[in-house]
C-alpha positions, 0 to 999 in steps of 0.5 A: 546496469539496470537496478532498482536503486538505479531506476529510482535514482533517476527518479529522484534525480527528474522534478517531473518524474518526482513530481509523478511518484509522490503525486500516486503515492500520495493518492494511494496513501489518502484513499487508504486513509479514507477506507480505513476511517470508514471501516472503523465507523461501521465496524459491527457490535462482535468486533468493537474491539478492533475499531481503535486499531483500524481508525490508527490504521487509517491515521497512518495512511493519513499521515503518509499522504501527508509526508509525501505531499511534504516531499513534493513542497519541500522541492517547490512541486505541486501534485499531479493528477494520477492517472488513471491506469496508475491507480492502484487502490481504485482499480483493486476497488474495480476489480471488487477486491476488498470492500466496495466503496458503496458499501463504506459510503453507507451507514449500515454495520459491517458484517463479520465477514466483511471484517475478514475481507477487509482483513485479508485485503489489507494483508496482501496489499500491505505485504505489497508495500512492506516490500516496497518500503523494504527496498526503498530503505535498503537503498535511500535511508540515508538519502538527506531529501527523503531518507527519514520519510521512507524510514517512518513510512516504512515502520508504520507498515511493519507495523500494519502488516503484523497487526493484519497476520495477528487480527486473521489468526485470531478470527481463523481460531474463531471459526473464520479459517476456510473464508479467510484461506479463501478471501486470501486466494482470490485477493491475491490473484486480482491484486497480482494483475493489478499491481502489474498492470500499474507497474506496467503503466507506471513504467511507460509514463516514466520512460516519455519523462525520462526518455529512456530508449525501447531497449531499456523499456522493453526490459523492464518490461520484460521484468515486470512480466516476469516477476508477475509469472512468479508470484502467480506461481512459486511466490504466492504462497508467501502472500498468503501465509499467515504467521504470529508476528513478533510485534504483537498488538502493532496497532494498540496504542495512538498513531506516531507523529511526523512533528517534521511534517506538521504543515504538510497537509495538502 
């Protein structure tokens, strides 16, 4: 029977398609990373006040990157090139969702608005891996090679995710409201396609390493299709509503360690 939990077993269970999974996330994680350390270097003079809580943001994806190449060390693999076709941040770039990287390799202020895109960027995509997380934890916390990764890395974008809800409520009540209704809509239409034209790539790459036969990866496919056709329509009002979160202020304070970690950096 086909599962996630299965699937990723597998996964978890092949050195080569391991080696495949930490090397992207692990791309996607230090690009995240670097983003976010240069929006917090141009955030404009208005917004002073948020630039701590998006320079702990880029330190958390930082730290993520670390973890997984840590993941990788700890079974004696090196990292792979990502494909090209699996990049998930650099092709949202392409696409021009979210800040262009020209922009943030200046040195000229951010706008307002660019606060708002980035905002709204960082809200879908980290819904995007909330559930990710979400579903990796459900099944693997207590697995003893990666379970206490999957757990931090998982708290950290809780905490992301709530810290984007909070800082797009606080900019709709000062005015922001219809550019950020409509930043919402149109990121979360590219990021749709993005993220299942990555699933789709992601998925082909691992049935050669795998082997899985054309019946099963027919399926998947079939599946990855599928749940892009719902979130386009009946799931995306949930990726962009916006609700006060419970954790309040989630990105206020210093960015966790992972001391289990420390020498992890690649």
């Amino acid at each position: 029977m086909l599962s996630a939990r299965s699937l990723f077993q597998e996964i978890l269970d092949n050195d080569e398609a391991y080696r495949l999974f930490c090397s992207i996330a692990a791309s996607g994680e230090a690009q995240g990373g670097w983003e976010n350390g240069r929006i917090a270097a141009l955030v404009p003079a208005g917004q002073r006040a948020l630039a701590p809580k998006i320079a702990r943001h880029g330190a958390d994806e930082d730290k993520h990157g670390r973890i997984f190449h840590a993941l990788l060390r700890k079974r004696g693999l090196d990292p792979v090139p990502v494909p090209p076709e699996t990049d998930y941040t650099m092709l949202l770039e392409r696409r021009g969702i979210g800040l262009a990287h020209t922009l943030l390799r200046g040195d000229a202020p951010l706008t307002e608005r660019d606060i708002v895109v980035y905002l709204a960027h960082s809200r879908i995509t980290e819904q995007r891996a909330v559930d990710q997380m979400r579903m990796l934890t459900a099944h693997f916390a207590e697995h003893p090679e990666i379970g206490r990764a999957i757990v931090m890395i998982s708290r950290d974008e809780d905490n992301h995710l709530a810290y984007c809800h909070e800082e797009l409520l606080r900019l709709a009540r000062a005015g922001h409201a219809r550019t950020i209704h409509a930043e919402l809509r149109r990121t979360v239409h590219g990021e749709n396609r993005v993220h299942r034209d990555v699933s789709l790539a992601v998925m082909a790459r691992m049935a050669r390493i795998l082997g899985w036969s054309r019946a099963k990866s027919r399926v998947l496919a079939l599946a990855i299709r599928a749940a892009y056709v719902y979130e386009r329509t009946l799931g995306r009002h949930r990726m962009v509503t916006l609700r006060m979160p419970r954790n309040r202020n989630a990105l206020g304070g210093p960015a966790s360690s992972a001391p289990e970690f420390a020498g992890s950096a690649p």
